[in-house]
FIKOL-425988 format. One record per residue (C-alpha): z, y, x. Coordinates in steps of 0.5 Angstrom, whole numbers, plus 500, padded with zeros to 3 digits. Example, Ala and Ser with C-alpha at 12.3 -4.5 7.8 and 13.67 -1.06 7.14 Angstrom:
<recs>
REC,c3,c2,c1
REC,516,491,525
REC,514,498,527
</recs>
This chain:
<recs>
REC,c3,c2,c1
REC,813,575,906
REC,817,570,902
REC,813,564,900
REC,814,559,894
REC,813,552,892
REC,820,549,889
REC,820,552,883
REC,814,556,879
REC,809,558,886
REC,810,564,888
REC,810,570,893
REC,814,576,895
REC,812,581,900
REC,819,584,901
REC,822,585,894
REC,815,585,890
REC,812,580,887
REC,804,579,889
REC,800,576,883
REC,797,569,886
REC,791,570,881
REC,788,564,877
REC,793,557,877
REC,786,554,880
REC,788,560,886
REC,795,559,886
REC,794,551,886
REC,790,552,893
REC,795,556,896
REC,800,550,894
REC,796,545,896
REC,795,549,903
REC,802,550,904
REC,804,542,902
REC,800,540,909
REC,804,545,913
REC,799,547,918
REC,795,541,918
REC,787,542,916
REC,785,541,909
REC,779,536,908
REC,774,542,902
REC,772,535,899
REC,780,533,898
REC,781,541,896
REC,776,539,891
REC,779,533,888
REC,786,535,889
REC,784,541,885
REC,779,539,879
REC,779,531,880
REC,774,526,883
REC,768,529,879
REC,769,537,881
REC,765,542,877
REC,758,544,880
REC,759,550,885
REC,767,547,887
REC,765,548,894
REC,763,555,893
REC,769,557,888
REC,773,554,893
REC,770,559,899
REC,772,565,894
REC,779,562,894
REC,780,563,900
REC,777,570,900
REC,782,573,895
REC,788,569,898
REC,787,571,905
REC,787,579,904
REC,794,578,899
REC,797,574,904
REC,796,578,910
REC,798,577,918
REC,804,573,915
REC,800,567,912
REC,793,566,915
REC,788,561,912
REC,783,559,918
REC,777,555,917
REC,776,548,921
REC,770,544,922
REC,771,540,914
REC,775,544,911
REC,782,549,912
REC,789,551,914
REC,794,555,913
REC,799,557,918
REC,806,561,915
REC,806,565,922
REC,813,570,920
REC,816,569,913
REC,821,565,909
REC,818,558,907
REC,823,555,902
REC,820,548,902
REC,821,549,911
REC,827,552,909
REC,828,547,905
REC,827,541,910
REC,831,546,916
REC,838,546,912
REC,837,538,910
REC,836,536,917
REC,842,541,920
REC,846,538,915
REC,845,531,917
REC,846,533,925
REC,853,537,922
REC,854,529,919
REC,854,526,925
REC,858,529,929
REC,863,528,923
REC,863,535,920
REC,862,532,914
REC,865,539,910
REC,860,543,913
REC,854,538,912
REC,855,538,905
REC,855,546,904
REC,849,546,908
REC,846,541,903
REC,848,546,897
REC,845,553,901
REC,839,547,901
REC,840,546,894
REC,839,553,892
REC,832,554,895
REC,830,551,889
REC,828,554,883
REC,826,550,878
REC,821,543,877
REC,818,544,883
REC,809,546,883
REC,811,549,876
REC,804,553,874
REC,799,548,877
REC,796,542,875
REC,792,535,877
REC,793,528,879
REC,796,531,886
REC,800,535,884
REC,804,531,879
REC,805,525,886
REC,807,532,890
REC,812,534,885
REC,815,527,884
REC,816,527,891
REC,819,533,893
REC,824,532,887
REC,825,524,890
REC,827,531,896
REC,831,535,891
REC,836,527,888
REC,836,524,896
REC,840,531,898
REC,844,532,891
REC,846,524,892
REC,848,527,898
REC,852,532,897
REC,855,528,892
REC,857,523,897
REC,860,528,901
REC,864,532,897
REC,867,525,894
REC,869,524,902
REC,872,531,903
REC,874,532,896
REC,869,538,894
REC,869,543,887
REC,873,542,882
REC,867,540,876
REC,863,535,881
REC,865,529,876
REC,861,534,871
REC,857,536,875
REC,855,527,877
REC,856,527,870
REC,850,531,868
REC,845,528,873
REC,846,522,871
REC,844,525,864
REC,838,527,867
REC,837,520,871
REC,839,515,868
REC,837,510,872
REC,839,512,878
REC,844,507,880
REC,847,512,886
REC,849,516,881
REC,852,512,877
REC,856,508,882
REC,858,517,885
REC,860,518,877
REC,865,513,877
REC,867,513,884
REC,869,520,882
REC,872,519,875
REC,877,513,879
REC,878,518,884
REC,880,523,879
REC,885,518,877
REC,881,516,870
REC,881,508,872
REC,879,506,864
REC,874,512,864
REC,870,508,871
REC,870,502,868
REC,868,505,862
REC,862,508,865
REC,860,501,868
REC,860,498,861
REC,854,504,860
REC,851,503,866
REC,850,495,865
REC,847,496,857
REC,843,502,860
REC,839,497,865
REC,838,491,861
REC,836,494,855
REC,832,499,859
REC,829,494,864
REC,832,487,862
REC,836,488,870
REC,844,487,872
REC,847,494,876
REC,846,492,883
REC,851,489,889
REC,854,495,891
REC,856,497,882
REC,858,492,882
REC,862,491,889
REC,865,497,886
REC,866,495,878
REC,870,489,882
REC,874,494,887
REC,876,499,880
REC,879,493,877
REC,882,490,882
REC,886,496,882
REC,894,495,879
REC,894,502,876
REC,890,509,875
REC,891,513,881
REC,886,516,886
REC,884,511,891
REC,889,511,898
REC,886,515,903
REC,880,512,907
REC,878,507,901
REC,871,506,902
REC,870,503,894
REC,863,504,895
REC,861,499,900
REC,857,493,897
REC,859,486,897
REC,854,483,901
REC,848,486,905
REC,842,487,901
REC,836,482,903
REC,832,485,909
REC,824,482,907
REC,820,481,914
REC,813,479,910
REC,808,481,916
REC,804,476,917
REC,803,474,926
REC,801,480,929
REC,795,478,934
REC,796,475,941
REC,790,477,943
REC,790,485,940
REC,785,488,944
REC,784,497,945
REC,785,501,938
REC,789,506,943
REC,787,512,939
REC,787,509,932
REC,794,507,934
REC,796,513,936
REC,794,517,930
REC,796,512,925
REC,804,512,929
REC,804,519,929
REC,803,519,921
REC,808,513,918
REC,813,517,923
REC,819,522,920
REC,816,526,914
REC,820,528,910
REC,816,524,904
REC,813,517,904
REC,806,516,908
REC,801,513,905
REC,796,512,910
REC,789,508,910
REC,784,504,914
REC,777,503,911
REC,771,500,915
REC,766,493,915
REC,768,488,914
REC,770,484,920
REC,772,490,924
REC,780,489,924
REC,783,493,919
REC,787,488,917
REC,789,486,925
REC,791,494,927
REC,795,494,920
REC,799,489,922
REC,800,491,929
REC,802,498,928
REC,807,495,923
REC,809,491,928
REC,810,496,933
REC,814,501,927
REC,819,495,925
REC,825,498,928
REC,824,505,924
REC,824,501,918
REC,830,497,919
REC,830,496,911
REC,824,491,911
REC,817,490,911
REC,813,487,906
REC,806,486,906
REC,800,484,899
REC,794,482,900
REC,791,485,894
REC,785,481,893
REC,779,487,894
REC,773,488,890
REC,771,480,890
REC,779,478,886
REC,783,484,885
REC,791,482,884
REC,794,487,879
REC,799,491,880
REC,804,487,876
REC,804,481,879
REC,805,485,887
REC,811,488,883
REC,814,482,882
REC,814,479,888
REC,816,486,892
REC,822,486,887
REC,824,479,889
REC,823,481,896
REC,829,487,895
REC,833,482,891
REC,831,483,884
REC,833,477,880
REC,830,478,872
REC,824,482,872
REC,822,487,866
REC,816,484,862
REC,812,492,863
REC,808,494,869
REC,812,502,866
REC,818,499,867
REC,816,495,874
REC,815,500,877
REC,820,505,875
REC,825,499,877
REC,821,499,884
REC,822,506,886
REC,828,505,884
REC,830,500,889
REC,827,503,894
REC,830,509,893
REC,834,511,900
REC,831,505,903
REC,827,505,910
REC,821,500,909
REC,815,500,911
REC,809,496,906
REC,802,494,908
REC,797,493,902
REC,792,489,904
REC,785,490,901
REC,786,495,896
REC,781,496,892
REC,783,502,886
REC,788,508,885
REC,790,503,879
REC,791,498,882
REC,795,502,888
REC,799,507,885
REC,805,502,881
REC,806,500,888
REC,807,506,892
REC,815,509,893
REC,817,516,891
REC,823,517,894
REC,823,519,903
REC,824,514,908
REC,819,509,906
REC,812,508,908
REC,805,506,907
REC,800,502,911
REC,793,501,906
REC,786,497,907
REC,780,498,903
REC,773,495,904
REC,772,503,901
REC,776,510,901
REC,779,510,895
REC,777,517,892
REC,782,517,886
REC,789,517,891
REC,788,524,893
REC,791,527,899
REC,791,521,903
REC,789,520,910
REC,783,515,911
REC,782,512,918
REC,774,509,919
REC,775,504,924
REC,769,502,927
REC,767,498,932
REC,771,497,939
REC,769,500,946
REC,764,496,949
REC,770,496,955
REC,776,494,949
REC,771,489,948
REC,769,485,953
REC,778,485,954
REC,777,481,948
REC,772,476,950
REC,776,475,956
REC,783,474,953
REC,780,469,948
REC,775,466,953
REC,779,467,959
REC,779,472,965
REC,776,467,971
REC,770,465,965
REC,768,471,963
REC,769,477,969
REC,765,471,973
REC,759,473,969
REC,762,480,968
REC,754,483,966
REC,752,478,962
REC,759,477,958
REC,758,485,957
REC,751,484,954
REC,754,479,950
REC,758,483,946
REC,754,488,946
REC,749,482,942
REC,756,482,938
REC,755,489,936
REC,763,490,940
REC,765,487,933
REC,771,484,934
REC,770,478,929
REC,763,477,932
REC,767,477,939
REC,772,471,936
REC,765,467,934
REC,762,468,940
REC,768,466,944
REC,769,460,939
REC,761,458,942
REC,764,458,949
REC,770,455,949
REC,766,450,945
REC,761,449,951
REC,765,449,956
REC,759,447,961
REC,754,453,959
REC,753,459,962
REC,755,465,958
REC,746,467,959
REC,745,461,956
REC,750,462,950
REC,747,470,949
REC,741,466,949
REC,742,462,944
REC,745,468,939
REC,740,472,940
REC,735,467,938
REC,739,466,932
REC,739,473,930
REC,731,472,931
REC,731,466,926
REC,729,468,918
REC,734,464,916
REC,741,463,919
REC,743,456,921
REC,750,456,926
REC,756,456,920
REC,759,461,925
REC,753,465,924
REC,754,465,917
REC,762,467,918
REC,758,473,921
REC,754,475,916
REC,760,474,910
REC,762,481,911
REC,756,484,910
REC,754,478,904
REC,761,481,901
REC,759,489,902
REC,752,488,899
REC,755,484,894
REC,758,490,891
REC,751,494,890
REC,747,495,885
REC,739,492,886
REC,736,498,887
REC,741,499,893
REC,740,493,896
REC,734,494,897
REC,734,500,900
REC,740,496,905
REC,734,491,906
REC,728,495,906
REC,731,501,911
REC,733,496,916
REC,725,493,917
REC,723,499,922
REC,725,497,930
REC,727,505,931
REC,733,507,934
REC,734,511,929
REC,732,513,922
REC,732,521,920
REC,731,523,913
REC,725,524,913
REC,723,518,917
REC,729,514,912
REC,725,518,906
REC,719,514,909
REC,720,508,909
REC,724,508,902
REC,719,512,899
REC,723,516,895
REC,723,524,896
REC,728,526,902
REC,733,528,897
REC,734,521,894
REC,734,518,901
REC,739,522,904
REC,743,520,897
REC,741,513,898
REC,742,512,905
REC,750,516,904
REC,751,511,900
REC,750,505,905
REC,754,511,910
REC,760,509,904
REC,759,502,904
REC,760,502,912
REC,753,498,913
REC,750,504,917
REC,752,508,921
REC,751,516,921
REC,751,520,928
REC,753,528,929
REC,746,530,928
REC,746,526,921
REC,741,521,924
REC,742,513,920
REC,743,507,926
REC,744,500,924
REC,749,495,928
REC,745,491,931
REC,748,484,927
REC,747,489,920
REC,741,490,922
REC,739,482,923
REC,742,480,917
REC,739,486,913
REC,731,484,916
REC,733,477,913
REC,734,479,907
REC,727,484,907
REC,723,479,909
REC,726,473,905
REC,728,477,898
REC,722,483,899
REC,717,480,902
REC,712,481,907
REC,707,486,904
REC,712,490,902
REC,715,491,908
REC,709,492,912
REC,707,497,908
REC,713,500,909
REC,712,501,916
REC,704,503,915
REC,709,509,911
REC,713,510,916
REC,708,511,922
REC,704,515,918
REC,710,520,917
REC,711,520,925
REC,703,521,927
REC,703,527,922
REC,710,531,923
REC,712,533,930
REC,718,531,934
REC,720,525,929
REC,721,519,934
REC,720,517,941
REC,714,513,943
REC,718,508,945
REC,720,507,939
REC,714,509,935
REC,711,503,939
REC,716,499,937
REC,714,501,931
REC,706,499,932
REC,708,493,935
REC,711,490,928
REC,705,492,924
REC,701,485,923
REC,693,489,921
REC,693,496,922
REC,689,500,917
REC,683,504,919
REC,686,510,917
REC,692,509,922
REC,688,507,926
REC,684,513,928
REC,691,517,927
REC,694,513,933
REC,688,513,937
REC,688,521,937
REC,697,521,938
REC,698,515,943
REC,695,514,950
</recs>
């Protein structure tokens, strides 16, 4: 079997064309074979194949999919479930993206060893792999950023073989052929400087400078840019020269006059970074060797460390980038910076002297700069795809590290990482390297209880720390003590308390009134834990709503949600949210609340423990009659 994506999305079982069904079909299939093996979330099937708001049903559609590829497909490629979702793994047949990237990389290693000649006809056989726009017959926002990046795949190799066939001295049309890839991409600069390169070693000196002259008038007008160092190092050589003939033998005319600037942007990476090993792990493993720009994101409460890890592992990778790291801190949800403006900053970075005036031509400007190049870029805070999507490269070699207070649903095909809390273990070390090894493992137990009163939050952790270094004379029970009667308090009063509470203020913020409330109202019960029908309960809503309600929260990473689907809040969100219910609700309602709640327990078995149930009964201030008799009758 033969299986297509660089060009029309196709499929040959030995020399007959099997017909792939419907685009929708066909797009999976496409989007399946793009993650070469790696699980497929349903829900980013969904997005990738109809956009955010999928029909009605999109799931079950999805399922029939898969139903119809998998007998058309046979043993050759098979579709197999996972936990989420689906992958597709091609087991004996032709690939020509894996085709593809196989000829690239031998080419690279035939380069190397300095066999330039048989390196650019492996570029070529690659090159023959395609066979049109690449994803040709499927549609949406994913495909088109897939399509934009494997022809970034296709330009690199041709640039490529272009450089080498100059070196070698290739066919005898390759100034026509530069000639009508610059036709095709005009603002490739590359190409540019290949065309009259081949034009002067061709002896047709006038000619090259003639092109420069066309390529300087197509970038100011076309973006208000001079041609770049090595064009212009170029132009000067060219002219320099006393008559038209090809270079000597040897003559590099293509080195640039002086480095481009290497940006190092990352803010100081933590000198007490603690734990995170699998986070790293993973987030290492994506950002290295694929073949198109990674884009990877991390989301998560405020407070747990997004920002910290990202600039870790960025600091960790800086010798895969040797081109630079930039970083932006885009401002959140609270005061978003737009696109252009980062834009402008990131050309600076790379060089750029005379920005263009439109966000269009920033961009295109952008992506062509860091065309070739390896950067790495960390995006801090983002907040939209709008806002995102100008920034991100298309060319391979770069990379992308995001931040968001949320998963960002309109970038489809990124990988999000939720970062929680830290391992208890992972965060009394925290405590330790803050606070100092000899103080805190000289109270070990109670430095553990600490933490755990910091819910392993790192920025909780850093506050409490701050207490005991700012009490040097005080037990580490006595600084617990006074943390837990802060949490008790109905009001806040320590200003670090209210650093600790900024993150949860700042998510709450993001919610409408409804919503928060139901933030506030689903913390009052003393249980561990909240199924949805007990969260229903408390809430007042049908089971339906709640489980909507509380999914949402979920979302918002102000409640935690375990495998059996049961809601639990961090111990400090749940301080801070029985704040907010006593002061914003009120008493009654919040009684009244835990009444409902009671009484859903006393009626429906295996609901919640007695502990908790207790719990529960201890918080009620008058007990009605009626609840009463009913806890008489289920409590001994």
């Amino acid at each position: 079997m033969r299986l297509a994506v660089l060009g029309p999305v196709r499929a040959w079982r030995r020399d007959e064309e099997i017909d792939l069904g419907s685009p929708q079909q066909r797009g999976l299939l496409a989007l399946l074979l793009l993650h070469e093996g790696r699980p497929v979330a349903t829900e980013a099937i969904v997005e990738a194949l109809w956009g955010e708001h999928g029909p009605p049903g999109a799931r079950g559609t999805v399922r029939t999919y898969v139903y119809r590829l998998r007998p058309i497909l046979g043993g050759t490629a098979v579709i197999e479930s996972t936990g989420s979702g689906y992958c597709l793994t091609v087991r004996d047949g032709d690939f020509d993206l894996r085709s593809f990237r196989e000829l690239v990389a031998r080419a690279h290693r035939a380069r190397r060893a300095g066999a330039a000649a048989s390196a650019a006809d492996l570029l070529r056989q690659a090159l023959g792999t395609w066979q049109g726009p690449a994803l040709s017959g499927v549609r949406g926002p994913f495909f088109e950023l897939e399509r934009d990046r494997l022809e970034e795949l296709r330009l690199a190799a041709l640039e490529e073989v272009f450089d080498l066939e100059l070196e070698v001295g290739g066919q005898s049309d390759l100034t026509s052929e530069i000639r009508a890839a610059v036709g095709e991409h005009p603002l490739r600069e590359r190409l540019h400087e290949q065309l009259m390169l081949s034009l002067f070693r061709a002896g047709r000196r006038a000619e090259a400078l003639a092109a420069f002259q066309r390529t300087r008038r197509l970038l100011r007008e076309e973006l208000g840019v001079d041609p770049g160092p090595v064009l212009r190092s170029l132009h000067s050589r060219i002219l320099r020269e006393t008559e038209d003939a090809p270079a000597p033998a040897g003559r590099d005319l293509s080195s640039p006059l002086a480095p481009a600037p290497v940006p190092a942007q990352l803010p100081a990476d933590l000198a007490v970074f603690t734990g995170r090993r699998a986070e790293i792990a993973e987030l290492s493993s994506a950002l290295r060797g694929a073949a198109h720009p990674p884009v990877v994101g991390i989301t998560g409460l405020g407070g747990t460390g997004k920002t910290a890890l990202a600039v870790h592992v960025a600091h960790s990778l800086r010798h895969v980038f040797p081109d630079g790291q930039l970083f932006a801190h885009l401002g959140g949800f609270e005061d978003p910076v737009g696109p252009s403006e980062v834009l402008g900053r990131f050309l600076r970075a790379v060089g750029v002297t005379r920005l263009p005036a439109s966000l269009d031509e920033r961009a295109a400007l952008w992506r062509t700069m860091v065309s070739g190049r390896r950067l790495l870029i960390v995006l801090d805070a983002a907040s939209s795809g709008e806002q995102v999507r100008p920034l991100l490269p298309a060319a391979p070699g770069c990379a992308v590290i995001m931040t968001g207070s949320r998963r960002i649903v309109d970038l489809p095909g990124i990988p999000w990482l939720r970062l929680g809390v830290l391992r208890p273990e992972d965060a009394l070390r925290l405590l330790a390297a803050i606070s100092g090894t000899r103080r805190v493992f000289a109270e070990e137990e109670a430095a553990g209880r600490l933490v755990g009163a910091c819910s392993y939050q790192p920025l909780s952790v850093h506050v409490a720390a701050a207490r005991l270094d700012a009490r040097p004379s005080w037990t580490i029970d006595q600084i617990l003590a006074q943390l837990e009667d802060d949490l008790r308090r109905p009001v806040v009063m320590h200003e670090d308390c209210k650093i600790v509470d900024r993150p949860f203020r700042e998510a709450q913020a993001r919610m409408d009134s409804f919503h928060r409330d139901a933030f506030h109202l689903a913390a009052v019960p003393d249980c561990g834990r909240l199924d949805a029908a007990m969260a229903a309960a408390v809430l007042d809503l049908p089971v339906n709503e709640a489980t909507a309600v509380m999914e949402a929260l979920v979302d918002a990473h102000l409640v935690e949600i375990d495998e059996n689907g049961d809601y639990h809040f961090l111990g400090l969100v749940k301080a801070f949210a029985r704040r907010q219910a006593l002061n914003g609700l009120g008493h009654e309602r919040c009684q009244q609340a835990l009444h409902r709640l009671l009484r859903h327990c006393l009626t429906v078995e295996h609901t919640v423990g007695e502990e908790d149930l207790r719990a529960v009964l201890d918080q009620i201030v008058e007990l009605p009659d009626a609840l009463a008799e009913m806890v008489s009758l289920s409590l001994p």
